[in-house]
N, C-alpha and C positions, 0 to 999 in steps of 0.2 A: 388381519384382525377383522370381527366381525362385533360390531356395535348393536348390542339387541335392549330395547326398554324393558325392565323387570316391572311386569303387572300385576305381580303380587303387590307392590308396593303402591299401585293405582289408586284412589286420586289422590290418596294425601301429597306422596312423595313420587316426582319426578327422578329417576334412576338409570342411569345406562349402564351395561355391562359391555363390557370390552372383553371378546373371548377370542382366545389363540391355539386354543385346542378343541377336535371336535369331541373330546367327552365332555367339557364345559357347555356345550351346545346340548348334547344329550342333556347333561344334569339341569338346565336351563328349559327343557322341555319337560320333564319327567316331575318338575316343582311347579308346573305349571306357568314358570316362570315368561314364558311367548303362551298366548291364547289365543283361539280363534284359526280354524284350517288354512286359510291362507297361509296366514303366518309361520305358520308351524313348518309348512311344504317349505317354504323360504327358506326358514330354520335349520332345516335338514337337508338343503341345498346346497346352502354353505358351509354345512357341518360336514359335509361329505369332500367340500373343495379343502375345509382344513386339516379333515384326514387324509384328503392324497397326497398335501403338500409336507406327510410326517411319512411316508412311504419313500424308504432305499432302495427298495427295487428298482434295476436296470433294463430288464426287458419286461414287454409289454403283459408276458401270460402273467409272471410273477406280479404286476403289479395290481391287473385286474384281480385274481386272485385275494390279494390283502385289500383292493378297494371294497370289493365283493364284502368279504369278513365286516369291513366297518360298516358298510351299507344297512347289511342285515343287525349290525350292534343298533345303530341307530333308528331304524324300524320299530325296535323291538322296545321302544320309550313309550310310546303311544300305541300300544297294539289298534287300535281303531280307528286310528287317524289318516281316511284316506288321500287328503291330500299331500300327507308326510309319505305315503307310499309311490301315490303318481309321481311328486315330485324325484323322492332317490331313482324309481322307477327311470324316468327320462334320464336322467343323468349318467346312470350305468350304459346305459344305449348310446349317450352321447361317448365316453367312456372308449365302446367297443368299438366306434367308427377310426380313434384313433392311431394315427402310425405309430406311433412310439410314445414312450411316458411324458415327455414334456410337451407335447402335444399336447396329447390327453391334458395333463395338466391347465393348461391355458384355456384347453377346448370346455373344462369342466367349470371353469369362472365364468369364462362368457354366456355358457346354461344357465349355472344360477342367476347370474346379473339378469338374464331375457327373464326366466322364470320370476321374477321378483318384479322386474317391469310388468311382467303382464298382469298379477296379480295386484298391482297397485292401480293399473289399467282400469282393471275388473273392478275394482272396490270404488274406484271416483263413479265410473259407468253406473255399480248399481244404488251408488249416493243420490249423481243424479236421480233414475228415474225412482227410487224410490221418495227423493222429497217431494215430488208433483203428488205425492199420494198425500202426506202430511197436511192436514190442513190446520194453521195456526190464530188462535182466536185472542186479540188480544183482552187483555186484564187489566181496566181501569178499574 
């Protein structure tokens, strides 16, 4: 399951979605429902681990194959989102390093979880330096 904030609903109402399929993740992107390119790469990181783990395929071509299919389904939510592309991007490559499907499997959570780290990484990083910029004047 993949817990995503719906920011359509921003500031009034506090929201989680609990999604178990990745066309829920699509439809979650395509409503605008995740904002902001990080997020979104995220999004379709995990949205890609929860279409592999609806894949029956037993050997490796066939599964790449349908991981493939959903890859480019999910792509195709935000045609201009490039961090949604880098990220399925890496992930098919992660994907191809694979011996076999449960491999691959496992090997495709671990991606996204790094991939989600680093971009949470990235976002504290450009918090920081970006508050040294901010200069706050108080209002008595």
């Amino acid at each position: 399951m993949v817990k995503l904030l719906d920011q359509t609903l921003l500031p009034a109402e506090e929201v989680y979605l609990e999604i178990t399929d990745y066309r829920e993740i699509m439809t979650a992107i395509k409503e605008l429902k995740v904002r902001g390119a990080p997020a979104i790469g995220v999004a379709g990181a995990y949205g890609l681990v929860l279409g592999a783990r609806q894949i029956l395929a037993k050997n490796k071509t066939s599964f790449l194959s349908k991981l493939h299919q959903i890859a480019i389904a999910i792509c195709g939510t935000r045609p201009t989102a490039r961090n949604l592309f880098w990220a399925i991007e890496r992930m098919e490559n992660v994907a191809v390093m694979g011996k076999n499907v449960e491999e691959i499997k496992t090997a495709l959570l671990k991606e996204a979880k790094k991939i989600h780290n680093e971009e949470a990484d990235a976002t504290i990083e450009l918090s920081k330096n970006g508050s040294a910029l901010i200069k706050i004047t108080p209002q008595y």
